[in-house]
KEDOGU-625308 format. One record per residue (C-alpha): x, y, z; residue number from 1. Coordinates in steps of 0.1 Angstrom, whole numbers. Layout:
BEGIN
      X      Y      Z    i
      X      Y      Z  NUM
...
# end
This chain:
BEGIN
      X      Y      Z    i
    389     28   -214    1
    381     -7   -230    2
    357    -10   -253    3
    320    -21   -235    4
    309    -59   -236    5
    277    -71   -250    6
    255    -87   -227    7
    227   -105   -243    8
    200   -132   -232    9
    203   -168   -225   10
    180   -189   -240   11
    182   -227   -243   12
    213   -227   -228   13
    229   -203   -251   14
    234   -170   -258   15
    206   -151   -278   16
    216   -152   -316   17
    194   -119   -328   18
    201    -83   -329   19
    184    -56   -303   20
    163    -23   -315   21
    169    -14   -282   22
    205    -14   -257   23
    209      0   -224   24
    245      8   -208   25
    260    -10   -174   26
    287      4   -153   27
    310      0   -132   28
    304     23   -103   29
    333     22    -84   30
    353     41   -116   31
    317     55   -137   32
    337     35   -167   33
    306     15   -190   34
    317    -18   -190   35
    288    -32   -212   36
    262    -28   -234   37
    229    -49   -224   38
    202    -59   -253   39
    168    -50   -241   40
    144    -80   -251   41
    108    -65   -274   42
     77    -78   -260   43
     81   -105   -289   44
    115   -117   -277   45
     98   -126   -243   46
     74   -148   -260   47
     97   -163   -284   48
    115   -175   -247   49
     80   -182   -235   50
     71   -206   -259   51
    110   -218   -257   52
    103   -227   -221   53
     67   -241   -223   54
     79   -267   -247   55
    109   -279   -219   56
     83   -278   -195   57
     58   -299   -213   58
     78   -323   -232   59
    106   -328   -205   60
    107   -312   -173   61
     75   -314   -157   62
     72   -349   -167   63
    103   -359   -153   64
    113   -379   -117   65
    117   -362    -88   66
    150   -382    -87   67
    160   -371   -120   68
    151   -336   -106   69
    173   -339    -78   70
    201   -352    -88   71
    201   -318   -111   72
    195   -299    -81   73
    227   -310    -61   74
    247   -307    -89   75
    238   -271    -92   76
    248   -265    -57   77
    277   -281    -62   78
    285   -260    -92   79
    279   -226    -72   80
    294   -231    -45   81
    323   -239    -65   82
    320   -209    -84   83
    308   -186    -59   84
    337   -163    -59   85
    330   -156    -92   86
    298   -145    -92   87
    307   -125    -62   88
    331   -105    -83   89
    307    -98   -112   90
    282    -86    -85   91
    309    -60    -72   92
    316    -53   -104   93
    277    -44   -116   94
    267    -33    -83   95
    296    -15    -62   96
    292    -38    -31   97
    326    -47    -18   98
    335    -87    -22   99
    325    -98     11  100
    291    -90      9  101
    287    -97    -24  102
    300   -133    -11  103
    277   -133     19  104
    251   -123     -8  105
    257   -151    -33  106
    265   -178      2  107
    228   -168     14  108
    215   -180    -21  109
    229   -215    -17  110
    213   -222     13  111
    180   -216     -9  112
    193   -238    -35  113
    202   -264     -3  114
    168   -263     10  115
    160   -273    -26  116
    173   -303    -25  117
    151   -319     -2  118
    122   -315    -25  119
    108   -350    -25  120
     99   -346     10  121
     88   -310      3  122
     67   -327    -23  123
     50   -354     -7  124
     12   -358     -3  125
     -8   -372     22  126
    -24   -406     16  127
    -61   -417     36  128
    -72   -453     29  129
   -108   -464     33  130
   -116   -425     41  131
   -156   -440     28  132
   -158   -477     24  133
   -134   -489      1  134
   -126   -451     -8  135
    -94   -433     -8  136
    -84   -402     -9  137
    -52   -386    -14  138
    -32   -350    -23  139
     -6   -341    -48  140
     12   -313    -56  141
     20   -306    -91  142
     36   -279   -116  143
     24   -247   -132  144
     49   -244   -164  145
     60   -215   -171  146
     65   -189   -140  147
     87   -153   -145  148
    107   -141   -118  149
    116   -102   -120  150
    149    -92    -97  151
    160    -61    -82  152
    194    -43    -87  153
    211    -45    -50  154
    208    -86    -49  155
    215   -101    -86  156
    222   -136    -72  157
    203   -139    -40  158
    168   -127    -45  159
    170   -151    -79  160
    183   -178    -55  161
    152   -172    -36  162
    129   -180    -62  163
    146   -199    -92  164
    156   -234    -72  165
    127   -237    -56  166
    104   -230    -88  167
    128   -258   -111  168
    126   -281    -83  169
     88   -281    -82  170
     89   -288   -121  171
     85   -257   -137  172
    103   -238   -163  173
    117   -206   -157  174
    119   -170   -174  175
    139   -148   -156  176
    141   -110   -155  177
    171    -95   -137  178
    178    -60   -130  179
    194    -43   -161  180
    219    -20   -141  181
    241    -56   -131  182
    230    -83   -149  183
    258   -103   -153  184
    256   -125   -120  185
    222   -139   -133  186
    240   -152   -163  187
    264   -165   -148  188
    244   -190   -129  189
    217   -195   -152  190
    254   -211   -171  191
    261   -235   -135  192
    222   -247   -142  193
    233   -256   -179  194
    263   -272   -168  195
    245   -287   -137  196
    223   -308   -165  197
    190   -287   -169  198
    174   -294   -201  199
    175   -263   -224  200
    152   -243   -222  201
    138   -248   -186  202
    157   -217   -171  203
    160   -190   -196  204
    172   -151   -186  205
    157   -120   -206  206
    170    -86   -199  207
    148    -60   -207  208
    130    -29   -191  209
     90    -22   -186  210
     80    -36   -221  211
    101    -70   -211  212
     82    -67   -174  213
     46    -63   -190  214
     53    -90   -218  215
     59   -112   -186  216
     28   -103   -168  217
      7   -102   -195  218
     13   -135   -217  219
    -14   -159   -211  220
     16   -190   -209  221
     33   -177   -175  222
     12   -189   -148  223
     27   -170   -118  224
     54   -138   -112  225
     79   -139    -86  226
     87    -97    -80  227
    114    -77    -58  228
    114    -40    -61  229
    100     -8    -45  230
     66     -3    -36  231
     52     18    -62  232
     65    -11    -88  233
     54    -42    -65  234
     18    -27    -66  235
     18    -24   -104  236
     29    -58   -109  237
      6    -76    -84  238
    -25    -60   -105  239
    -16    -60   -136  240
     -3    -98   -130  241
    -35   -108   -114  242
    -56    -93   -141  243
    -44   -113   -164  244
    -50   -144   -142  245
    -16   -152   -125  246
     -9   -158    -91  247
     15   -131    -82  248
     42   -125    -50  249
     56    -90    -51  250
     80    -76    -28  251
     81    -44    -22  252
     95    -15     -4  253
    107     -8     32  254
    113     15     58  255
    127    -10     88  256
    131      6    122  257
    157     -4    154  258
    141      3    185  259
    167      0    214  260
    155      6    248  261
    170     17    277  262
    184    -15    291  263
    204    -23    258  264
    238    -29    253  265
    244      4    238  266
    275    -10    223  267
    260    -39    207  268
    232    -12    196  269
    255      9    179  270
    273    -16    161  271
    239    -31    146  272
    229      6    137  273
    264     13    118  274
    264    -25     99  275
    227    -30     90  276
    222     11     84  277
    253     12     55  278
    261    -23     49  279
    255    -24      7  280
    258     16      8  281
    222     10     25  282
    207     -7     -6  283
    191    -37      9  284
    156    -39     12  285
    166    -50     50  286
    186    -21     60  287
    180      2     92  288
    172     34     81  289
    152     46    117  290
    169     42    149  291
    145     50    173  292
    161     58    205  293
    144     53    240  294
    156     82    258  295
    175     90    277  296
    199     68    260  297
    199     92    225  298
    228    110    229  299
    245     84    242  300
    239     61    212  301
    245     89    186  302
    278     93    199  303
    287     58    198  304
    279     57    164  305
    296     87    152  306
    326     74    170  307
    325     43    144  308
    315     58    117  309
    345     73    117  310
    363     41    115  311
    347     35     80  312
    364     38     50  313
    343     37     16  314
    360     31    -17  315
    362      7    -50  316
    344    -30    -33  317
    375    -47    -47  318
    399    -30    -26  319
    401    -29     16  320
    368     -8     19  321
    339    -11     41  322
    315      5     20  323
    311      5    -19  324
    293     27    -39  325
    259     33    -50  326
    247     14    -82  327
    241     43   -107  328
    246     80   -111  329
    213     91   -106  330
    208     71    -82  331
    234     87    -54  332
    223    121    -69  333
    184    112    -56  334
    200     99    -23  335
    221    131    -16  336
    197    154    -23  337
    181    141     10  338
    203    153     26  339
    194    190     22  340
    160    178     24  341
    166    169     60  342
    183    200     71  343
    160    219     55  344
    130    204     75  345
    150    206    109  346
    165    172    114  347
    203    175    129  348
    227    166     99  349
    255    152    126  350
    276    132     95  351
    273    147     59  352
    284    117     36  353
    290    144      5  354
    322    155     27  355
    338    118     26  356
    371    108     10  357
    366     80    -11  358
    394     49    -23  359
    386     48    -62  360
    400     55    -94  361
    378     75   -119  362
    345     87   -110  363
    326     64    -91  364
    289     68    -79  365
    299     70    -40  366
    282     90     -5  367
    297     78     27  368
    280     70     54  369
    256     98     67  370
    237    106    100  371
    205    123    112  372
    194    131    146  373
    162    147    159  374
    143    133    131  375
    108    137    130  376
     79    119    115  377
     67    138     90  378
     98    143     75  379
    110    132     40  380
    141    116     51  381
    122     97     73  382
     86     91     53  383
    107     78     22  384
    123     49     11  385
    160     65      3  386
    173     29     -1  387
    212     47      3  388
    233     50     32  389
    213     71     57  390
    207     65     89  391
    179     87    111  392
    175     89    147  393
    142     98    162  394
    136     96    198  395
    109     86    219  396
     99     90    258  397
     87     52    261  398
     86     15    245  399
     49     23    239  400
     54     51    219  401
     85     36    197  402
     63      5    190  403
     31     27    177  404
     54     48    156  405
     63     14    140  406
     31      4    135  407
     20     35    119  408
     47     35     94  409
     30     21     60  410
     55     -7     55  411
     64    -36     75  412
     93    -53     61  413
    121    -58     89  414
    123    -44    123  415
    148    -51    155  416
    145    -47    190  417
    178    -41    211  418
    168    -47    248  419
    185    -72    277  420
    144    -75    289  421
    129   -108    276  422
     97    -97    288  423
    100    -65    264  424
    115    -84    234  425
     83   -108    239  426
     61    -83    239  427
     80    -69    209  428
     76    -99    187  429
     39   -102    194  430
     30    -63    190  431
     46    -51    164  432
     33    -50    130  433
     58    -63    110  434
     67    -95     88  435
     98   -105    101  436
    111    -95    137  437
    152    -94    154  438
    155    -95    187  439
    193    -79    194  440
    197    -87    155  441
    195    -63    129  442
    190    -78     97  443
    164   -106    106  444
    168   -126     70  445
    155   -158     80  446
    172   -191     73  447
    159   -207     35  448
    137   -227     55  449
    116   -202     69  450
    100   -177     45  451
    112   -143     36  452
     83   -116     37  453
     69    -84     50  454
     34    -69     61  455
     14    -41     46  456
     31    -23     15  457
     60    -41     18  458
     42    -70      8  459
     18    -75    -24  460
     -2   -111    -24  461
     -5   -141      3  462
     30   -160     -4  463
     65   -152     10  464
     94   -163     -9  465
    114   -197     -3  466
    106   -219     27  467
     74   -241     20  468
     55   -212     11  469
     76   -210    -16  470
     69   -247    -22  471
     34   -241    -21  472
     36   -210    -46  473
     50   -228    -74  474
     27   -260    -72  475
    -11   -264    -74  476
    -28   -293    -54  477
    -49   -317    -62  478
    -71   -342    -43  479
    -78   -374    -61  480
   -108   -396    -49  481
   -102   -436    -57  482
   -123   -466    -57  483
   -115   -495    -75  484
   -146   -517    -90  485
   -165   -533    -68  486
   -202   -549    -75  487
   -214   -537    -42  488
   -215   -506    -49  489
   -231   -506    -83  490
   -266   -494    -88  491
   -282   -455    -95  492
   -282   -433    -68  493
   -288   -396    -81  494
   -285   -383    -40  495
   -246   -360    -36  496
   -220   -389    -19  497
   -223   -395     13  498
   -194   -410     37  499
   -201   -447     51  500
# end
């Protein structure tokens, strides 16, 4: 075994220069090997890289063009799509996922940084002359400083893609928090920003764990917190980040459901439920983990999808697998253990995942695919987010009773209809209580220039991420009220201002 890398944070543009009390271990999970050993930042690291990144703000960035900003901004995209099969292979590295997601994953996150690039028009105000007589009135949009942006484990490029381009573009500076089970991939680009000509210190990266997170939320300097994470964590940061005065967008959990009716393409059905159910090893905050089936069609469906599961073949992401591993130990250890939760309550185990052969060296973190049937509502497998590769079936006798079983669930992240009715996909779209809807597709991420966010406890504050509510998130407006000198208008008048 090699000897395990440091990892540290960037700040300025370089790598931290101080010595951690505290280290935490990343692995590969393909092989179980450590691979590197991550500083943990104290609570007064973070606002030693605050203060580092108020300062670029203030002196440098904020103040600067928007062509100037720009031009910074294309490089960078330049720069990453260049590079992009690098980061890929430190995110299968970290995380497990095999290449070509982890490509898709970092190829989704230029399209953020694209949409970017067109922030002058994103940026421009609206302009009324003679709104009174001899009065205008006009809008801006203008920076925060500082903001923090805290990332998940399953997408260490893409869900900072979301956020970080968008933020820079608007003119802030940047402190950013990645997941410390893979945080390699963050480095990495925070580097292509660097060589893309950012000013030091406007995009700094600070690993840590909860004392990192709550020096974040709780500094007076950082004026709004970008989250991704489960539900129980999104919660915590929205009100602990608005307590302390911040506008705050946390992303949470999900349990996203595929309702297929009985007109589908039951082909087409059971090729969505296989790709979006264990793409990732089912750690995306967008997998299908309920199928609910329309009957009659169940037994139809499950058998198509047995049929290619079996076609799957899960092993090491850098080799000619389908399905990598799960990020940590203890992490597939929670996941399995569902699956004697399940049995136990009833539900039909028709794949066991702890039974699959797996293409690895060492002793890697991996459970293949698995699938329920005859799952029931108030069962674990189903009430839970397992955020692994499980897949439950529940049926139902109607559309009707499939869409109130959505809406009853207590998140609202993703969902997918699979129907060759327009009338019921329509319906669908309107009814269900959900953020973001596919009709015949599985994964409904939306394009950067639409927003990315769910309903109910999937979703903690008013703003989704990217698109022009991301726009809108990392800028404050302003109205500005303008009349020039004239001697007409001179005189007292204690009465509030009237238009004329």
């Amino acid at each position: 075994m090699s000897t395990p890398t440091r990892i540290t944070h960037l700040v300025a543009g370089r790598p931290w220069e101080g010595t951690a009390e505290r280290t935490s271990p990343v692995y590969n999970p393909a092989t179980g090997e450590q691979t590197g050993v991550l500083d943990l930042a104290s609570a007064a690291t973070v606002g030693e890289v605050i203060d580092v990144a108020k300062r670029a703000w203030a002196q440098e960035w904020g103040q600067l063009s928007l062509a100037r900003r720009t031009q910074v901004l294309f490089a960078f995209r330049e720069l990453l799509n260049a590079r992009k099969e690098e980061i890929a292979a430190l995110i299968t590295a970290e995380h497990g996922k095999v290449l070509s997601d982890a490509l898709g994953e970092v190829t989704r996150g230029l399209e953020v940084a694209e949409f970017a690039c067109g922030i002058p028009l994103l940026l421009k105000g609206g302009f009324t002359e003679n709104a009174s007589t001899k009065i205008d009135v006009y809008s801006i949009r203008q920076s925060l400083g500082v903001v923090a942006v805290i990332s998940p484990f399953n997408f260490p490029a893409m869900v900072p893609l979301w956020f970080v381009p968008v933020a820079i573009a608007c003119g802030n500076a940047v402190v950013i928090k990645p997941s410390e089970k893979d945080p390699s991939a963050v480095n990495a680009v925070a580097r292509l920003w660097t060589e893309a000509g950012l000013p030091d210190g406007v995009l700094s990266v600070v690993h840590g764990d909860k004392e990192a997170v709550d020096a974040l939320l709780t500094h007076p300097d950082v004026k709004a917190v970008s989250f991704v994470g489960s539900t129980p964590i999104a919660r915590y940061v929205y009100e602990t980040g608005t307590a302390h005065g911040k506008r705050v967008q946390a992303l949470g959990g999900a349990k996203n459901h595929m309702l297929v009716l009985p007109d589908a393409d039951l082909d087409l059905a059971a090729d969505a439920a296989v790709n979006a159910g264990f793409g990732s090893a089912g750690e995306r905050c967008m997998a299908i983990s309920a199928l609910v089936a329309v009957e009659p069609i169940g037994d139809e469906l499950v058998a198509k999808i047995v049929d290619r599961m079996g076609k799957l073949r899960t092993g090491d992401g850098t080799r000619d697998s389908d399905m990598g591993p799960l990020v940590t130990r203890q992490h597939r250890d929670k996941v399995a253990s569902y699956l004697d939760a399940g049995t136990e309550a009833g539900a039909t185990l028709v794949v066991d995942g702890r039974a699959g052969e797996f293409d690895a060296d060492g002793d890697g973190f991996f459970l293949a695919p698995t699938l329920f049937d005859n799952v029931l509502p108030n069962m674990s497998i189903y009430t839970d987010e397992i955020f692994g590769p499980v897949l439950s079936v529940l049926r139902v006798k109607s559309y009707d009773e499939g869409l109130e079983l959505i809406n009853a669930n207590p998140y609202g992240n993703g969902t997918a209809i699979f129907t060759n009715d327009g009338g019921a996909a329509r319906r669908f779209q309107s009814e269900v209580e959900v953020g973001m809807v596919g009709v015949n597709v599985p994964i409904p991420v939306p394009v950067s220039y639409y927003s990315f966010g769910g309903w109910k406890n999937s979703l903690f504050g008013d703003t989704h991420a990217h698109g022009i509510e991301g726009v809108h998130f990392f800028t404050r407006g302003k109205v500005v009220t303008s009349r020039w000198l004239d001697p007409s208008h001179g005189g007292l008048n204690l009465g509030f201002p009237q238009n004329d």
